[in-house]
DRENVEXDREN-439352 format. One line per field, with one value per residue (C-alpha): x, y, z. Coordinates in steps of 0.5 Angstrom, whole numbers, always signed. Layout:
BEGIN
px c(X,...)
py c(Y,...)
pz c(Z,...)
This chain:
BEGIN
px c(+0,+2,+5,-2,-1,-7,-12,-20,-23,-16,-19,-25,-21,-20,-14,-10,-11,-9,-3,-1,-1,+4,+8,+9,+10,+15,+19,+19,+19,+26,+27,+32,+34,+37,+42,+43,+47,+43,+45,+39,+40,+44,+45,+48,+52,+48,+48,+42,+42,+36,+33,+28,+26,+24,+19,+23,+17,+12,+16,+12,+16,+15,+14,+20,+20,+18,+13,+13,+7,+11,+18,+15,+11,+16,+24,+25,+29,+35,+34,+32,+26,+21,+14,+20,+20,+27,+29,+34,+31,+36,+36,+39,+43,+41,+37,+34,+28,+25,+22,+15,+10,+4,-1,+4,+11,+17,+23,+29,+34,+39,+33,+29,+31,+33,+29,+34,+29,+27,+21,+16,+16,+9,+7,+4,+10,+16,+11,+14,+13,+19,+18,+24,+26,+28,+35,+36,+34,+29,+28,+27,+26,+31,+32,+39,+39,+33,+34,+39,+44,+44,+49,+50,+55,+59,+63,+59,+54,+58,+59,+53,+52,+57,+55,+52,+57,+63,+69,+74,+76,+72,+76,+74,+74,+68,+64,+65,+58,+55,+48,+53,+56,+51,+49,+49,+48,+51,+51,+55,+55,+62,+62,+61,+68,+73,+78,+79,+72,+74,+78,+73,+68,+72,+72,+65,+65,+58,+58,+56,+54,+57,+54,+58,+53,+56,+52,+45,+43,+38,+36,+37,+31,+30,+29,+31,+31,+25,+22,+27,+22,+29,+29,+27,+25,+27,+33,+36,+36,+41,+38,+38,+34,+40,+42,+49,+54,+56,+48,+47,+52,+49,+42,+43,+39,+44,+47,+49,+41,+41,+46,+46,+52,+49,+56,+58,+65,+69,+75,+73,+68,+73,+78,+75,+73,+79,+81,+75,+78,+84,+82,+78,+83,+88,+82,+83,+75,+76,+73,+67,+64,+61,+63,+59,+59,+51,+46,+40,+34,+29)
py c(+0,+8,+12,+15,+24,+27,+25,+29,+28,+32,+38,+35,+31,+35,+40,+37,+30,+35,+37,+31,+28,+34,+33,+26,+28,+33,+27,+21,+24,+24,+30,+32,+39,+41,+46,+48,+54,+56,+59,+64,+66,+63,+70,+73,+69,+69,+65,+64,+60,+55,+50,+46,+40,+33,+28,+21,+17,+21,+24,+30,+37,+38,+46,+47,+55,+58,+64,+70,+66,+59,+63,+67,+60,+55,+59,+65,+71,+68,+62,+57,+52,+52,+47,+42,+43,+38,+42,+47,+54,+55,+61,+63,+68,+73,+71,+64,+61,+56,+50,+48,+42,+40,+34,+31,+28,+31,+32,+34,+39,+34,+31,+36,+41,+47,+53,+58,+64,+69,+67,+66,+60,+56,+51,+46,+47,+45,+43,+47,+54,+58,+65,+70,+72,+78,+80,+79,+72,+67,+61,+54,+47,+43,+36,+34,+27,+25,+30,+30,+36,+37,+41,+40,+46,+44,+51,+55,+53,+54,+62,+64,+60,+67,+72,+71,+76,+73,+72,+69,+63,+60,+56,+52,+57,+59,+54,+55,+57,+56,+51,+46,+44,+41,+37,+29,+27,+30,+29,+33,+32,+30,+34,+40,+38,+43,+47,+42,+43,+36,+39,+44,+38,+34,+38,+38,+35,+31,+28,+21,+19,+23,+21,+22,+24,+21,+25,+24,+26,+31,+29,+21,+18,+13,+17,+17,+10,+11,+9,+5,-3,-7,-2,-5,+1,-4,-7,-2,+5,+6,+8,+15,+14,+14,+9,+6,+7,+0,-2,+4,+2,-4,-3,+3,+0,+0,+7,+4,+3,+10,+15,+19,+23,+19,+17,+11,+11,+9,+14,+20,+18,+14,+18,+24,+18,+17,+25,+25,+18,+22,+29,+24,+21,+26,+30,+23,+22,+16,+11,+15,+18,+13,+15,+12,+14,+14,+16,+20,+15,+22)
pz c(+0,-2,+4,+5,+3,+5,+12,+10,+17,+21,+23,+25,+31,+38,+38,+43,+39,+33,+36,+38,+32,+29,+34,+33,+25,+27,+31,+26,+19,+14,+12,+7,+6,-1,-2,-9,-13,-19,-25,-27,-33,-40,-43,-35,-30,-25,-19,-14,-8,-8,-1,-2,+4,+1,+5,+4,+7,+3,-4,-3,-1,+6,+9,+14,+12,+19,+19,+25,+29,+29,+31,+36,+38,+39,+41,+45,+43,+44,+38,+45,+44,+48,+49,+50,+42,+40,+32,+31,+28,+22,+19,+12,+10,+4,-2,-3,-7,-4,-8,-5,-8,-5,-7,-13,-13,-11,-15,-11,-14,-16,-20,-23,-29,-27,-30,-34,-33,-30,-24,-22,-26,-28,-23,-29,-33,-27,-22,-16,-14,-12,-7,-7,+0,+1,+3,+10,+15,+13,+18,+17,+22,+22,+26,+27,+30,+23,+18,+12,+9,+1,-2,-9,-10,-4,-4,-6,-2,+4,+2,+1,+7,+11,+6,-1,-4,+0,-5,+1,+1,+6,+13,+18,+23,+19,+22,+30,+32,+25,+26,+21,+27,+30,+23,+22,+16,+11,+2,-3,-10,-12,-18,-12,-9,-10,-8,-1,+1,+4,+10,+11,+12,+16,+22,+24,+31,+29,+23,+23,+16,+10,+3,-4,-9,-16,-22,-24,-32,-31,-39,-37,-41,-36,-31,-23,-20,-16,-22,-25,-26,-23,-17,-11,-5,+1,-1,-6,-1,+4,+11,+9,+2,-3,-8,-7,-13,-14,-15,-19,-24,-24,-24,-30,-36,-42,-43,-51,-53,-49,-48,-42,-38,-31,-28,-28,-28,-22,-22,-20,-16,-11,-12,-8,-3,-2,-1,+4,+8,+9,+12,+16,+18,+19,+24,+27,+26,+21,+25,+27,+20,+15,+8,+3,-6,-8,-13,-11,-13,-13)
């Protein structure tokens, strides 16, 4: 049976049987948070950070925006929770759009094609709406013991992290005191792994698992391995919902009758696991953080 995506008779249930049922969701889901920089037009080369939060249980993009009222409700001024609630505020400096998608499947960033024209966008052509925040603090929702980072442009996406307009490199003193310290689970698109970003990751006091993401063909006629027919949920996804590498190239159907760019060689795919094992081990962290090459089924 399909995960169930919609329940008609919610608001007439008591509002403290609602309540709970929120705070059971907030608890239990599997969200995961993609960062990406987008290049917003061919003729300019402009870039604008994109977020969007992924449901992995219900493929639906999920709100973790987090309005005035919500702030207000759940974290005193001091960024500290109150009403014993367990997630991070996580705010995002500068300008990001935000994908959302309500009542069809999802595509994550990595998966979806990327519009190359100025928003807002048609929903019935990309089935996503996009919302321009303006420049300064937008808040999201983020469970550090559950929920998964995404970063595609690994680099980029840590400078615009700081400040959208930082040209410095970045260091690892950066992250003192930033909310990436805190984060657990943590993917990067292997093609964003530039500059020894590697070095940088390593020092985050908390990672337990970090996923590397081979690349995916946005064009690929077979589209993303979720809808593959020789993909099996339960046994071709890892704990956090990706593809191991070695079943991606194996499950990839044949790429001779159908060309495409997915990556299925192993040389620059283990090359920069490698770059990461070593960092790794040179924090004395080897044997504390599961490193693993994957696919984005979504």
């Amino acid at each position: 049976m399909p995960p169930l995506k919609e329940f008609t008779l919610f608001m007439e249930l008591p509002k403290n049987v609602r309540d709970k049922i929120w705070e059971l969701h907030r608890e239990n889901r599997g969200v995961r948070h993609y960062f990406s920089d987008v290049l917003m037009s061919i003729s300019e080369s402009k870039t604008s950070r994109h977020y969007a939060a992924l449901d992995t249980e219900t493929n639906t993009m999920v709100r973790t925006r987090l309005s005035r009222k919500t702030l207000e409700t759940y974290w005193d001024k001091n960024s500290r929770p109150i009403k014993g609630e367990s997630d991070d505020k996580v705010a995002l400096e500068g300008r990001s759009w935000i994908y959302t998608s309500y009542g069809t499947d999802a595509k994550s960033i990595i998966t979806a094609t990327k519009p190359t024209k100025s928003p807002p966008y048609s929903t019935a052509t990309y089935g996503i709406t996009l919302f321009n925040l303006a420049t300064g603090r937008t808040h999201i929702r983020m469970n550090y013991t559950k929920d998964v980072v995404v970063f595609e442009g690994l680099y980029a996406c840590l400078q615009r992290m700081f400040n959208p307009r930082r040209k410095d490199p970045i260091r690892w003193q950066d992250l003192e005191g930033h909310w990436l310290e805190n984060v657990q689970h943590l993917a990067l698109s292997i093609a964003g792994c530039r500059h020894n970003a590697e070095k940088i990751i390593a020092t985050l006091p908390k990672l337990k698992h970090l996923y590397l993401i081979v690349q995916r063909d946005r064009k690929c006629s077979h589209g993303p391995p979720r809808g593959w027919k020789t993909f099996d949920s339960q046994r071709h996804m890892t704990k956090h919902k990706f593809m191991p590498f070695d079943l991606f190239r194996a499950l990839h159907p044949d790429k001779a009758a159908n060309p495409c760019e997915c990556e299925t060689d192993t040389t620059r795919a283990f090359a920069v696991e490698r770059a990461f094992k070593r960092a790794f081990l040179a924090e004395y962290k080897a044997d504390d953080v599961d490193i693993t090459v994957v696919a984005d089924p979504y």
